[in-house]
C-alpha positions as CSV (number, residue, x, y, z in Angstrom):
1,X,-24.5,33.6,-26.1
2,X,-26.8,34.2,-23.3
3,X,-26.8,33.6,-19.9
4,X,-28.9,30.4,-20.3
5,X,-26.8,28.9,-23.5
6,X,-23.5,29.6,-20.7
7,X,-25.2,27.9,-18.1
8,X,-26.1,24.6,-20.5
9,X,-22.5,24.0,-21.1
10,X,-22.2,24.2,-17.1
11,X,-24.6,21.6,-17.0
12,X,-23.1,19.4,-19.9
13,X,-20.3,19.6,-17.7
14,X,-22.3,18.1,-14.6
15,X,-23.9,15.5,-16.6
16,X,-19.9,14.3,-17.2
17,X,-19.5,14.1,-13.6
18,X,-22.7,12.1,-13.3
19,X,-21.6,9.5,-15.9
20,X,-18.8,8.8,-13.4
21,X,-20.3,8.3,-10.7
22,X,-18.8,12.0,-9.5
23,X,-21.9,14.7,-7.9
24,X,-23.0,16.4,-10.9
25,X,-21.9,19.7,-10.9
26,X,-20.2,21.8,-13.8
27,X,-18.6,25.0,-14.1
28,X,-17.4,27.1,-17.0
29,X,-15.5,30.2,-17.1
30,X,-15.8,33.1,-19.7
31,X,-14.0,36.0,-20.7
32,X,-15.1,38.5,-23.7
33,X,-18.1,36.2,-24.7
34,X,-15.7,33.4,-25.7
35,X,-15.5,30.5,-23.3
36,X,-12.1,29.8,-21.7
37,X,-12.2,26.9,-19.1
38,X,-14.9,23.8,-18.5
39,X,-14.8,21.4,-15.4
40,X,-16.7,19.0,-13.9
41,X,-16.3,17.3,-10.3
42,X,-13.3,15.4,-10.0
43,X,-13.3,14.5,-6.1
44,X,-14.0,10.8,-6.7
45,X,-11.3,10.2,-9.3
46,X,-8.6,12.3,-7.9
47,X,-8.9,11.2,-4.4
48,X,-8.9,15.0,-3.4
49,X,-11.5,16.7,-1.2
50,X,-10.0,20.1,-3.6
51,X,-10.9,18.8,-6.8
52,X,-14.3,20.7,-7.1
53,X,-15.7,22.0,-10.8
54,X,-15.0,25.7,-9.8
55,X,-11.6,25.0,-8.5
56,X,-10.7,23.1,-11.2
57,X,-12.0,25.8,-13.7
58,X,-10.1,28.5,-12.5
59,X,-6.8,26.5,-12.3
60,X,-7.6,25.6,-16.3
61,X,-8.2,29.6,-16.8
62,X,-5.4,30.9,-14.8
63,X,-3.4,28.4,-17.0
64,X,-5.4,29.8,-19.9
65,X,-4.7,33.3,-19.3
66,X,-0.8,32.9,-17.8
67,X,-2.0,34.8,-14.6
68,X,-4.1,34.0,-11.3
69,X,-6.0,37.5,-11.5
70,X,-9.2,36.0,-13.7
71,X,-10.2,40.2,-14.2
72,X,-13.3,40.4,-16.2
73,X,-14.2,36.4,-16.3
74,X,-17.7,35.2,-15.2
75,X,-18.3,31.8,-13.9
76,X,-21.4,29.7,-14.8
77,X,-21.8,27.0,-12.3
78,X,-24.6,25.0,-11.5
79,X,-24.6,24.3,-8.3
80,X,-24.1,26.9,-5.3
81,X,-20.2,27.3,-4.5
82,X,-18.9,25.5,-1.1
83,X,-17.5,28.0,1.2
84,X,-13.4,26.9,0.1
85,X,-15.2,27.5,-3.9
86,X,-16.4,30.9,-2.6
87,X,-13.2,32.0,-1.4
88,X,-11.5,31.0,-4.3
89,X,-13.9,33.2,-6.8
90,X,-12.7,35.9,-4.2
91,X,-9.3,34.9,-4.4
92,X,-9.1,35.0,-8.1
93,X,-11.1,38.1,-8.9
94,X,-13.6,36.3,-10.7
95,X,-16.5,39.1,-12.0
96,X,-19.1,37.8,-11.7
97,X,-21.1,34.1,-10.7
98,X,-24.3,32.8,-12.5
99,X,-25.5,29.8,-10.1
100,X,-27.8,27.2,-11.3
101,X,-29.4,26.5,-7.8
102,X,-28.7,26.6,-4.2
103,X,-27.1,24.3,-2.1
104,X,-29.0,24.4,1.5
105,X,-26.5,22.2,3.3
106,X,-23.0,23.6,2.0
107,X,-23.5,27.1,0.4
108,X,-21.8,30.0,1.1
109,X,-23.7,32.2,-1.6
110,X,-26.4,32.7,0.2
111,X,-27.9,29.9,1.4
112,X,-25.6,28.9,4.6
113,X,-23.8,31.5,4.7
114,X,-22.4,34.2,1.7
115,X,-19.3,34.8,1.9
116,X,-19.3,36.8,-1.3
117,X,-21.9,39.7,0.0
118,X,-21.8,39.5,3.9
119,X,-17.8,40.2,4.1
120,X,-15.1,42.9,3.5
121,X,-12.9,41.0,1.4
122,X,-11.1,43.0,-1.0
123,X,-12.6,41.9,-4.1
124,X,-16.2,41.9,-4.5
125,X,-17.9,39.0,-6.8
126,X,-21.3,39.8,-8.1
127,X,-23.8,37.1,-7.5
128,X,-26.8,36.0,-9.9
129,X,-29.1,33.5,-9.3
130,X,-31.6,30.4,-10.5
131,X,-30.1,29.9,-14.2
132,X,-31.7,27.2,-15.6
133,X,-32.8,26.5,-11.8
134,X,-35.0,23.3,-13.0
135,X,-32.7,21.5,-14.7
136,X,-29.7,22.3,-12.3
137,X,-32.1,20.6,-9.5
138,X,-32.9,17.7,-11.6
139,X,-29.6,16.6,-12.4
140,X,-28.9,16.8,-8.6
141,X,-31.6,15.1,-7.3
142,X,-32.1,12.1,-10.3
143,X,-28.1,11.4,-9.1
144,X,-28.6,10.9,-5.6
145,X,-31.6,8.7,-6.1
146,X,-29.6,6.2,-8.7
147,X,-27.2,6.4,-5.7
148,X,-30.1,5.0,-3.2
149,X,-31.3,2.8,-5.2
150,X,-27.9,1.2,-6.4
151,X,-27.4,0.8,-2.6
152,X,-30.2,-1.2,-2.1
């Protein structure tokens, strides 16, 4: 699979969240070309400010792989990691992150602030961005408008 084939799982993912009424935003983690964790946003359900799509992906693949160290795993995600998501990718040695498109109010990838380039942590997680950028945005923005407009 390619990079965009990874990243449309990601955003099957998201469109999960969107059907319940969660912000759309998927993540997948891969290891050796086979994927080993999905997730989607799970805030709403749970009740839990923690239950994010990459947090929630890594706990699947730590379970996955018996260990917290998630050495040579990338993660797809379509949205732009929060700054408590960024750490996390730190924190669990992820490789490498694919993001579908930025997130100008809460991103700390590059766009608020990157914690994954601008820091001395002691693991360093390669960034690329604007995978499937288009559709990553559209998913975003068609949710918060139903959410206006159910409002109203």
């Amino acid at each position: 699979m390619n990079e965009e084939e990874y990243m449309k799982i990601a955003l099957n993912e998201a469109k999960k969240a969107y059907n319940k009424l969660e912000v759309p935003v998927g993540a997948i983690i891969v290891k050796d070309g086979k994927i080993i964790a999905k997730a989607y946003n799970e805030k709403e359900k749970r009740k839990d400010t923690t239950k994010h799509a990459e947090i929630l992906a890594i706990q699947k693949a730590s379970k996955k792989l018996k260990t917290w160290r998630l050495y040579d795993c990338d993660m797809y995600v379509t949205l732009e990691p929060c700054s408590m998501c960024a750490g996390a990718l730190i924190q669990a040695r992820i490789r490498k992150v694919y993001i579908g498109t930025m997130d100008e109010k809460t991103g700390a990838c590059g766009s608020v602030l990157n914690l994954l380039e601008d820091y001395k942590f002691n693991h360093k997680v390669e960034v690329q961005y604007g995978i499937c950028k288009n559709d990553c945005e559209k998913i975003l923005k068609d949710f918060f408008k139903y959410l206006r407009k159910s409002k109203k």
